[in-house]
N, C-alpha and C positions, 0 to 999 in steps of 0.2 A: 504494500500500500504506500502510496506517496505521503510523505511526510505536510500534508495539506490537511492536516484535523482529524479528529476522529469521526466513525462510522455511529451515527442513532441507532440505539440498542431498537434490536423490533419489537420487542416487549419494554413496559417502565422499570422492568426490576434488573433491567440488564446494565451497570453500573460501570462509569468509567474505568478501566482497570489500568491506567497509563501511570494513575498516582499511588502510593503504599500508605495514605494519610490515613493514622488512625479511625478520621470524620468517614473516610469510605467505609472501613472495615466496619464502622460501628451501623453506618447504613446498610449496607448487606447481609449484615447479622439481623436487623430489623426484619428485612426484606424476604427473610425464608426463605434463601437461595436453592435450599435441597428440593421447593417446590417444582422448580424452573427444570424444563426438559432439558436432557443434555446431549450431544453429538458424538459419537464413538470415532474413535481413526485409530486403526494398526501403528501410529507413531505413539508409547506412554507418554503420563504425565499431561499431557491436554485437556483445557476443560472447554470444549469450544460452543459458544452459540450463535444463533442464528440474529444476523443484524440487517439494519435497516442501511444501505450505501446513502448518501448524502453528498457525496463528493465522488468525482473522479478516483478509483481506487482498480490496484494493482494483486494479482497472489505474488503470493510469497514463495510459495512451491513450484510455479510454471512462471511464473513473471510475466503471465498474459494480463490483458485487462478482463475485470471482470464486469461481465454484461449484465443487466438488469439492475435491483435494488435491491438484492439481497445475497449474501457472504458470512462467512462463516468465521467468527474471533475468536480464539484464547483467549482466556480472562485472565491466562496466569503469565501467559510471554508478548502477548499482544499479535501471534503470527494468523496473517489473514490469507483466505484461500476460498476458494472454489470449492462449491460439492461436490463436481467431480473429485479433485484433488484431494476432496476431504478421507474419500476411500483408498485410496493408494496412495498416502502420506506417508512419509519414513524419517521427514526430521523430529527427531525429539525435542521434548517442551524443556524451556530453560532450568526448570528447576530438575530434571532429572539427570543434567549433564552432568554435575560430578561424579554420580554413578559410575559413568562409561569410561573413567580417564583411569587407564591402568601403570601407565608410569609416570606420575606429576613433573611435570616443569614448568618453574616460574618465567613469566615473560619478561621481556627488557625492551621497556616502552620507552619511548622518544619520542620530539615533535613529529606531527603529520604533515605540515605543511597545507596549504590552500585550499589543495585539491578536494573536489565535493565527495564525500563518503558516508557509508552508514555504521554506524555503532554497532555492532554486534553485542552489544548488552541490552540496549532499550531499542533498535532497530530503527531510532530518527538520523534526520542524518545530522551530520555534522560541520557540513561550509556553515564559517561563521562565527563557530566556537570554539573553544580550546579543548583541543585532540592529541589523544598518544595513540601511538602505533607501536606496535611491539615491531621490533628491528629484526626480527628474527622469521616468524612467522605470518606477519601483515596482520595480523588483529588492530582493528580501527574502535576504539572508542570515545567515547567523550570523557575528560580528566573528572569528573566527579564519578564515572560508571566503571574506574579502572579497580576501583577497590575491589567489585562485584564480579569479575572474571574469575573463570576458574583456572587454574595452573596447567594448560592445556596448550604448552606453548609446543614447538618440535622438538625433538629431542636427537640432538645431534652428536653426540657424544656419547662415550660408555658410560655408563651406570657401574657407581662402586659396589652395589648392592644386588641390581637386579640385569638380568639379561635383558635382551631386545630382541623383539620380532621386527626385522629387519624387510619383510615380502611386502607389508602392505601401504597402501596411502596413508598422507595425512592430509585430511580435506579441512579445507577453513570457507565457510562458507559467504558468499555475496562479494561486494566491491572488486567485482570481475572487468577487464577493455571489454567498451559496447561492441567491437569487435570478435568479444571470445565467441567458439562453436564449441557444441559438446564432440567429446571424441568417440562418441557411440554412434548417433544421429545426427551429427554435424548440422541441430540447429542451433539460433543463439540461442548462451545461455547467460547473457551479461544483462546486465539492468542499470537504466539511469533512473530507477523508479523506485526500487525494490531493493533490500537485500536477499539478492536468490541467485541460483546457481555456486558450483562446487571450483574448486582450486586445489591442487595438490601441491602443496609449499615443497614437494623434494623435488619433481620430475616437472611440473606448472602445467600439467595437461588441466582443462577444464571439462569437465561434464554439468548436465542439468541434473538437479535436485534427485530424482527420479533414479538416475542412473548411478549415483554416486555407491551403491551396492553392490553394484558386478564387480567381478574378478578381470579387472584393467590391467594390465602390462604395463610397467614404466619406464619411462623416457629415458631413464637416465639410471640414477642412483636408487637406494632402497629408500626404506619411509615406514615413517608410527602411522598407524590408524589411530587418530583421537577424534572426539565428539569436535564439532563446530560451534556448540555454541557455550555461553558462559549462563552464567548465574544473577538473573536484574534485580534490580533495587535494594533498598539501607536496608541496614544491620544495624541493631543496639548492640554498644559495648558490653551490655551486661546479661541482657537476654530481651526478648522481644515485646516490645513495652506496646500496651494498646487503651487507647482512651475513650473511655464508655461513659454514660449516663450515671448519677448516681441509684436512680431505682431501678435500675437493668441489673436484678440480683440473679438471675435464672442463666446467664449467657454460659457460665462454665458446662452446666448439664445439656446444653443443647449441642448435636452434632453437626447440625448445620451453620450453625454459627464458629464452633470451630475451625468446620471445614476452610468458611470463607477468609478465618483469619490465617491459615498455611496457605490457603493460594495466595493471598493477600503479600506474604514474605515469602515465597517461592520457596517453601519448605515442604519436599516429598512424604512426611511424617501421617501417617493414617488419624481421624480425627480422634478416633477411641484410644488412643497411646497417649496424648494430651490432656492437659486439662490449662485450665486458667485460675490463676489465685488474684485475688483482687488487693493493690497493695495502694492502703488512703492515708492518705496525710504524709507520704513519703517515709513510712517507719522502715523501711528495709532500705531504700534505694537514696542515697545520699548525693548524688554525683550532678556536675553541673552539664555533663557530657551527655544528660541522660535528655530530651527535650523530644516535644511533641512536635509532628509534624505540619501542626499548624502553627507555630512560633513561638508558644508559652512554653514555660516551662512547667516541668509537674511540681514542683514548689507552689506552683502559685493555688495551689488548694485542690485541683482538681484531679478526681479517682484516678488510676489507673489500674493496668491489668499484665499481670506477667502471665507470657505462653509457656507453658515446662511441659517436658515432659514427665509423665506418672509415673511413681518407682516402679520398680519390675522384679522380680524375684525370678526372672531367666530373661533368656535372649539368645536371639539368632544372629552370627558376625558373619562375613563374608574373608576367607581369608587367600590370599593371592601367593600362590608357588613363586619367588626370588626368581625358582630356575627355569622358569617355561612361566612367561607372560600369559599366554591364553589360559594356563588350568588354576582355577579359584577351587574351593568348599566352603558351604555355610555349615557353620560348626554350632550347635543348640548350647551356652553356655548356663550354669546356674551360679547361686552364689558359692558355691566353692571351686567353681573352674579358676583354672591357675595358667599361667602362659605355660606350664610344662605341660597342663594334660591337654589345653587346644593343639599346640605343636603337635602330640603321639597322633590326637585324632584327624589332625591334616596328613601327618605319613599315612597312616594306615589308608586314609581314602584316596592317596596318590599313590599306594602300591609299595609304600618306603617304609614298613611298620617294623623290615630287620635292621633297619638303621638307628643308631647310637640317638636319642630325642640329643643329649647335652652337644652333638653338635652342631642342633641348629638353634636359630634363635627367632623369636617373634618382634618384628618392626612395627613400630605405630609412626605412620606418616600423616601430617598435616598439610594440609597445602593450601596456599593462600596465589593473590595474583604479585606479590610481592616478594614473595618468598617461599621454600618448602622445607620443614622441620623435621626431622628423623629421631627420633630415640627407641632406645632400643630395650624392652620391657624384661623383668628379674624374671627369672623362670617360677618363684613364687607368689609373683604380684596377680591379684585378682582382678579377675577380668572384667565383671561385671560391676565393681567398684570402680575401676578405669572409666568404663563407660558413662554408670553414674557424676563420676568428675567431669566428663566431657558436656556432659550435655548440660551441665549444672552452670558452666560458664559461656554457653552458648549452643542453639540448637543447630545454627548456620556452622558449628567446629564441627558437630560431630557427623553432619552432611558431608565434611569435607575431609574426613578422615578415614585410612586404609589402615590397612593389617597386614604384611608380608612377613609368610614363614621365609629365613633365609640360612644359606648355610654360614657358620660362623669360619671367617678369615682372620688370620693373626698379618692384617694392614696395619705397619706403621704409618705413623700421623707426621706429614710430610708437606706443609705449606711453605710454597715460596712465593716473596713476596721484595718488587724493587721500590725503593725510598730515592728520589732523585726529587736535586731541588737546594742538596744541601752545597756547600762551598766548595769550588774545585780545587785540586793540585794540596792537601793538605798530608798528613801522614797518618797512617792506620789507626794510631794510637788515638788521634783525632776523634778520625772518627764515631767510634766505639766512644767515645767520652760525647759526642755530639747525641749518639743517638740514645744512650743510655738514660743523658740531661730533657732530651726533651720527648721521648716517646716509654722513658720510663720500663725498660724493657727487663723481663725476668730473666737469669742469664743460663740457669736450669733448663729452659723453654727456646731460648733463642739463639743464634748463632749466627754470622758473619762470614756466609761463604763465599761471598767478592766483593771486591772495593772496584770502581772503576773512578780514579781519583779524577782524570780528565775532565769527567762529565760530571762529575759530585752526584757520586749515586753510589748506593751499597746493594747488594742482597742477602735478606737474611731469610735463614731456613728456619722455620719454628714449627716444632711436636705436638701442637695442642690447635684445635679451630679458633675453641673460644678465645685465644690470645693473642690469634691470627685476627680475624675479626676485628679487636679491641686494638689493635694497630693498624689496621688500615682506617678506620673509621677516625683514628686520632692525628695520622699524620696528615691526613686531610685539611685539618682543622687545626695546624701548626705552620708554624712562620719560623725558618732561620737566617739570622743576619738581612728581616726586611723581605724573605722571600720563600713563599710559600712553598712545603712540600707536596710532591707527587705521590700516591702509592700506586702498583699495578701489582696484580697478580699473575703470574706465570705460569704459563698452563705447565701440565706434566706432560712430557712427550713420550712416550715408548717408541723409541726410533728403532729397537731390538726387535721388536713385535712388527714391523712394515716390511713387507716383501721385497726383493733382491728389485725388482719394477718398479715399486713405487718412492714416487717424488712428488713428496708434500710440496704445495703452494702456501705461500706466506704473500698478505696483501698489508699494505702500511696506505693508509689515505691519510691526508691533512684534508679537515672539512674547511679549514679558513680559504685554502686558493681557490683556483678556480672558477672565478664568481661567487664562491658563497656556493658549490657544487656539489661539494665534496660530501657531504650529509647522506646527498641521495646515491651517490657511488657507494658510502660504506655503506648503508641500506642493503645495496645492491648484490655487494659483494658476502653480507652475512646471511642476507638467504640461498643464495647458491651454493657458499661453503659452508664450513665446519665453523661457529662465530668465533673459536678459538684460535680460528686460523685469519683472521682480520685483526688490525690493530689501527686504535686511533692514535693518531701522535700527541694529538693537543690534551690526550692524556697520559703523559710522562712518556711516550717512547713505547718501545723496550729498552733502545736507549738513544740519547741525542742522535737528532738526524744528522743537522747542521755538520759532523766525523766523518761522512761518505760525501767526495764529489762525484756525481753524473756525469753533469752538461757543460758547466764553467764555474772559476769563480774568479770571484771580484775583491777590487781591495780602491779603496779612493773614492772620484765623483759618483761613478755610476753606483756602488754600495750605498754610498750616501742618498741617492736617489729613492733606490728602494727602500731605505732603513724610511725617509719620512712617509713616503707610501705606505708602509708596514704601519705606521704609528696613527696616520691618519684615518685606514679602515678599524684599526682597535677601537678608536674611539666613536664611533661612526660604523661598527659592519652592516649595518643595513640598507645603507648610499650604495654598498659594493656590491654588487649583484650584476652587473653587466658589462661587456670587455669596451665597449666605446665610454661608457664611463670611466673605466681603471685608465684607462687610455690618456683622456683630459686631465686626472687629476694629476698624472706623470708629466705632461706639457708642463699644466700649472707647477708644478712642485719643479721643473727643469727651467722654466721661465726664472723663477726665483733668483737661481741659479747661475744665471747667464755668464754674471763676471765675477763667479768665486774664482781663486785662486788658491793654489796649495802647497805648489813644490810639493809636489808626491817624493821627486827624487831625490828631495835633500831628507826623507824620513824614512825610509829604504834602504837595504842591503840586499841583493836578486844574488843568489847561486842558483845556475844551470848545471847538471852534472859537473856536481863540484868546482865549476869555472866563474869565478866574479865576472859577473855581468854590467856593463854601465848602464845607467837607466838616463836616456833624453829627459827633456823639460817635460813632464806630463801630468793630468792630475789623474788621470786612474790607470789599471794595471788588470788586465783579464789575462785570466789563465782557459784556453780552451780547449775540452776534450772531442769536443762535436763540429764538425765544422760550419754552424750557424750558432746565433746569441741573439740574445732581445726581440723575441717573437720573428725568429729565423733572417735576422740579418747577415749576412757576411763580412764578418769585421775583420779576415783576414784577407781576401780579395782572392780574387781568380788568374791574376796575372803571376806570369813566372818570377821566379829569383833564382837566382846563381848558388846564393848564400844556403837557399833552404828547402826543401824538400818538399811536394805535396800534400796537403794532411789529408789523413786517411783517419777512421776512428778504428782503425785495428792495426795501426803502425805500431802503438803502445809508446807514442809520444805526445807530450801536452806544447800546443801553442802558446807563447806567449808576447799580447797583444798591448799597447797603450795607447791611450786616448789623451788630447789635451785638454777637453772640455767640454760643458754642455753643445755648446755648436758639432761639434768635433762628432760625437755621437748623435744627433739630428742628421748632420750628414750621412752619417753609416748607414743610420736607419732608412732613409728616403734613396740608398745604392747611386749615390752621388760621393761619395770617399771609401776607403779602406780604412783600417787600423795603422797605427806604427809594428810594424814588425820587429821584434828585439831576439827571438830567440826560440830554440825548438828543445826538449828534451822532456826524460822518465822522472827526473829527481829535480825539482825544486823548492830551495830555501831562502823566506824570507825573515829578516831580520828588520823590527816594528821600532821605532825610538821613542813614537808618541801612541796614546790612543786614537784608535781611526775606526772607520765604519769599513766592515766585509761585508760581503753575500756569499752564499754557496747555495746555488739553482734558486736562486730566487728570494731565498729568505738569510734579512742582517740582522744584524747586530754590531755591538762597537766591541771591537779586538784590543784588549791590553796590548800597552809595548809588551816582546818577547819573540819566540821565534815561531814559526811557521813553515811547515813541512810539506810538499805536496808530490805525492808519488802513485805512481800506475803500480804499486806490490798488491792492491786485492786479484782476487778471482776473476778471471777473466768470464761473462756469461753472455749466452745467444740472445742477442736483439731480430727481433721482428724487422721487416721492412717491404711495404707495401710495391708489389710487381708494378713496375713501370711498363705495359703492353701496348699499342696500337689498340685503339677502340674495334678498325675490323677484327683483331683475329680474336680480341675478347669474346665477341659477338658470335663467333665461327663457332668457339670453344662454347659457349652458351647452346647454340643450335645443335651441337654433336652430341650436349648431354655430358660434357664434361665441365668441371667448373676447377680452378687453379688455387691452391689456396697461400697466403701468402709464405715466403721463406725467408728463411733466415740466414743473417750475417756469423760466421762462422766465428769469430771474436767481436770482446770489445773491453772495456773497462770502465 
């Protein structure tokens, strides 16, 4: 349905379900809901009725329009549909989705961006509003509805815990190109209308709603099956608070009025397992967080009503095999079940009853959209007292809580984590006293297994989460000498475990260049890959970039050029977004400029393979490995010399070029001049007198006096480089059915 209003209920007792305001819940308790006919579909958890259209409105299952004035709503997720569609429905209602999620993963949301989308919590869209997107899997919400997700993000990584079924999709449903086809029936299945139609975040085939059940072959790589959809609307901190009439003494014995307050908070819980206690004057519930959804507080006099669940003197759990994803058992617990005797009764029903019980153990997993909690229960703690804990601090926890028998591992606890930020070029001993003073570190717990003094950055290895945790969370939030730290954590590589074939990719984006690009590149690149195999820079590295040259670097005017560039989008990124503006503000800042002067060469010391170089009157000095600079100028020229060689970028020699000034470089750029030519070689050293401004590919900074080393000793690696063909024989190769793909340069550095 188009985010254009809601649909008039066809009957008066058919009640807005878009809001979770106790004033509804207390209406529809009124209202007798159990009276009201209700509509069956093969998809659980829906309570749908029949409505009156009023508007232009869309399904949610086909993403046709639907014809006439009458459609079919949920009262509990808001998903509207077609009668036909009502019988051959297969998406499940929101509140039954954490059921279906068998290995939790928290998502890692970030801005959306402009673009028009729909929520996958509340299903409106979101041009307009403030939006995260989980970076990983593309779930679109709206920032108040991120709470209410459920931990249903991909999972792209091994599990310490539990294995992976690695054969099937994982579908994320709606915010499809109007262009997508399904890959069954190859019609569309994209909507600018609707959140509908299917996506598979590992392989990105799309299918329609319908078809997201067959056994599909994928594109590419393997993939989780999770649900698509999340869990809508608040949660009370303390448990589910509902505001009633003060003579409405009868609403706890009524079932229908239960009923309406679980669909109400998209809580799966059958009504006869509840009850309501009425709590007045606030004698139980102290808390200022507690607040009615009509803007009073329950302070201010008025009844309320807490949802519990009824004690239970048994219970049926659902408990998930570590070692095979698909096989679960629901286990009947009472009050003297023990995690040792669920474990026996999980072996035995998986066939495992001659196996040792002490060595597995029982998981209790929590999942939230923020995060996912693991602890791992005594083999004498009782199980139906757990439960009672759970659900006593919340019925939406214990919705969102799993059970995994697992085999017990003797993993040590091996967090690594880099600290960069702090002072370069100091001594070990320093450091260690640096970080002891201000991150406070336990020295049982923590350890120091590299300095990289250059970049002022340590790694330390630490035994324990909770003290890993409690340092990254602080160095964040720490300043030394004026300048804050970084923390990153490092993933674990098993490079032992990768086959004699395989070569991992490693991606580094800056989101700053580019226009202000770079955001949707790492977007881009963390759904395709492994997210651990992405890194953002503008969060400490792994380690300074600024240590590798590419392309060229700079030392003088042109540095200084880019250094007020650099300092002028900091304070202003949001002007930066387009290359004809970066452009202007480079004039303007070169305008400035016109008649500085600097004697570069009288603050200069140039070795070339070991040979003093003399440096002309100049005010800047590029070093080149590529034979273009400054948005592919040619600053060393095309014309021959006697003196010097052709550059080639797999000579395994760096040019080096200098400029006398702003004009000097307007020329170059506009291929109206060359550069000065001073000199070719592998090994160059410079020697600084004063502070000055460098660049390396683009990004400055000002260089203490000191020395400066620049050498071709990395790894030499294969660059791409686009086939230069004639357009016929491209065309030829096209019509034969063959296509050329590009090749690569045999070296480079």
């Amino acid at each position: 349905m188009a985010d254009s209003g809601r649909p008039r209920p066809a009957d008066p007792d058919a009640a807005d379900s878009r809001t979770s305001s106790p004033l509804t819940v207390k209406r529809r308790a009124q209202q007798s809901p159990g009276l009201r006919p209700k509509y069956q579909s093969p998809a659980p958890g829906h309570c749908f009725r029949k409505v009156t259209l009023t508007k232009p409105t869309f399904c949610h299952s086909c993403s046709d329009f639907i014809w006439g004035l009458v459609g079919f709503l949920c009262e509990v997720c808001n998903f509207m549909c077609h009668e036909k569609c009502l019988k051959t429905l297969r998406t499940v209602c929101s509140c039954m989705s954490p059921s279906s999620i068998r290995v939790p993963v928290a998502h890692c949301f970030g801005s959306a961006g402009p673009k028009k989308r729909f929520c996958c919590v509340c299903r409106k869209q979101t041009e307009g509003n403030a939006v995260l997107r989980c970076e990983v899997c593309e779930l679109h919400v709206h920032a108040d509805c991120a709470a209410f997700t459920c931990a249903d993000c991909r999972s792209s990584h091994l599990d310490g815990t539990l294995e992976q079924d690695t054969s099937q999709h994982h579908w994320r449903e709606g915010n499809l190109a109007s262009a997508a086809r399904c890959e069954v029936c190859r019609r569309s299945c994209g909507s600018s209308d609707v959140l509908a139609g299917m996506r598979c975040e590992w392989c990105s085939i799309t299918v329609r709603t319908s078809q997201s059940q067959r056994s599909l072959p994928h594109r590419g790589s393997d993939a989780l099956s999770r649900s698509a959809h999340s869990v809508r609307k608040h949660e009370w901190l303390l448990s589910t608070v509902l505001q009633k009439k003060k003579n409405d003494k009868n609403l706890a014995a009524n079932v229908p009025q239960k009923e309406a307050a679980l669909r109400s908070f998209y809580l799966p819980d059958e009504p006869h397992d509840v009850e309501l206690h009425e709590v007045g004057g606030m004698q139980r519930l102290h808390s200022d967080d507690v607040l009615n959804r009509n803007g009073g507080s329950l302070k201010d006099g008025g009844d309320a009503w807490v949802l519990r669940t009824k004690p239970r003197d048994h219970d049926v759990i659902q408990v998930f095999a570590g070692w095979a994803r698909s096989a679960s058992v629901s286990v009947s617990i009472s009050g003297s079940s023990t995690t040792a005797s669920v474990l026996a009764e999980v072996l035995k029903h998986l066939n495992r009853q001659d196996e040792d019980v002490s060595n597995f153990s029982l998981l209790e997993v929590c999942m939230s959209s923020k995060q996912v909690q693991r602890q791992t229960l005594t083999p004498q703690e009782k199980i139906l007292d757990k439960l009672q804990e759970i659900r006593k601090v919340s019925l939406r926890q214990m919705n969102q809580t799993r059970f995994y028998a697992v085999q017990n591992q003797n993993r040590t606890v091996q967090v690594n984590l880099l600290i960069g930020g702090l002072p370069p070029l100091l001594a070990k001993e320093e450091y260690v006293q640096l970080i002891q003073e201000n991150l406070d570190i336990k020295s049982h717990l923590v350890t120091i297994s590299h300095i990289y003094s250059s970049q002022g950055a340590v790694a330390l290895l630490i035994s324990c989460f909770a003290e890993a945790e409690r340092i990254y969370m602080l160095a964040k939030d720490t300043s030394v000498s004026n300048k804050p730290l970084t923390s990153l954590v490092i993933p674990e590589i098993l490079h032992d475990q990768l086959g004699a074939d395989v070569c991992p990719l490693l991606v580094f984006v800056n989101p700053k260049s580019g226009g202000l690009k770079g955001r949707e590149l790492l977007y881009s690149f963390r759904k395709l890959l492994n997210p651990h195999q992405v890194f953002d820079i503008s969060n400490g590295g792994p380690l300074a970039g600024i240590v590798q040259m590419n392309n060229y670097f700079g030392i003088g005017i042109d540095a200084e050029l880019s250094l007020d560039f650099h300092l002028a989008r900091e304070d202003e990124p949001d002007k930066f977004t387009s290359r004809f503006h970066n452009k202007g503000v480079y004039v303007k800042v070169g305008l400035q400029k016109i008649s500085h002067t600097r004697s570069l060469h009288k603050e200069l010391q140039l070795q070339v393979d070991a040979q003093n170089v003399a440096l002309p009157n100049i005010e800047g000095l590029i070093f080149l490995n590529i034979p273009s600079w400054g948005s592919g100028a040619d600053l060393w020229g095309s014309e021959g010399d006697g003196r010097f060689g052709k550059p080639s970028i797999d000579d395994g020699l760096l040019e080096v070029v200098g400029v006398t000034g702003v004009v000097h470089m307007g020329q170059v750029q506009s291929g109206l001049r060359s550069g000065i030519r001073i000199a070719q070689g592998n090994y160059i050293r410079l020697t600084v007198s004063k502070p000055i401004p460098v660049q390396v590919d683009g990004e400055p900074w000002i260089q203490p006096p000191g020395h400066i080393i620049i050498s071709a000793a990395g790894p030499k690696v294969r660059m791409l480089r686009k086939s230069k063909q004639k357009q016929k024989k491209s065309s030829a190769n096209v019509r034969n059915g063959c296509s050329e793909s590009p090749s690569s340069r045999d070296e480079g550095h």
